[in-house]
N, C-alpha and C positions, 0 to 999 in steps of 0.2 A: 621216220628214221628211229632207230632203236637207241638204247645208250653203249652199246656196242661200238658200232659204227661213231654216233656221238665222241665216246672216247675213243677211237681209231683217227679221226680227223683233227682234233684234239694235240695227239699223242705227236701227230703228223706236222701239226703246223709249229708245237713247241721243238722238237726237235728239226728242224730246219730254222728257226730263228736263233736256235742254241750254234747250230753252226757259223749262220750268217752275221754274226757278231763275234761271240767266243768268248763273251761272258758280261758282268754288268757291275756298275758301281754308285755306291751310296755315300752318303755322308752322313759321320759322326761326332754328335755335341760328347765332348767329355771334361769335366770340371777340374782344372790344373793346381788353382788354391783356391783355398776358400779358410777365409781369414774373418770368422766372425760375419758378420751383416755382407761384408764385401766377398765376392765370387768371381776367380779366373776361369774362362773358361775358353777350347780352343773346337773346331771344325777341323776332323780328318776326315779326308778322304781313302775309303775300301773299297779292293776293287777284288773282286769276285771271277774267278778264272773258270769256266766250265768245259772239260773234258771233252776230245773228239769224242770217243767212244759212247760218252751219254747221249748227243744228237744223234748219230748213227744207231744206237739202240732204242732211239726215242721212234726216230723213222720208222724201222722193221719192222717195232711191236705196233705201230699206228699201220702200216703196211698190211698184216696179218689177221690184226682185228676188222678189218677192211674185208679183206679176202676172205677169213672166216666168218666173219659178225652178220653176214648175209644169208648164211647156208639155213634152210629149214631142215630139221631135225624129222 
């Protein structure tokens, strides 16, 4: 396989998991006081919303590369 293809399947499987969720979330330390030696500090949670349109453009262009990335010139 080429890196073509590579990144066509790639492109392919990121965008169908982009869909099949719809996005993803982290946690963040961030220091609330800090008082000398002594240190507050709190865990939020971010949550990360990902666009239909990026999976569906994730798909096509992994689609293409696909269909094209085979073709001998």
């Amino acid at each position: 396989m080429n890196f073509t293809r590579i990144l066509g399947v790639l492109l392919l499987i990121a965008g169908t998991a982009s869909l099949a969720t719809g996005g993803f979330s982290y946690t963040k330390d961030s220091t609330v006081v800090k008082l000398g030696p002594l240190e507050l500090s709190a865990k939020e949670k971010e949550e990360v919303k990902l666009p239909v349109w990026l999976g569906v453009g994730a798909i096509a262009a992994g689609g293409l590369l696909l269909v094209l990335g085979g073709r001998k010139r």
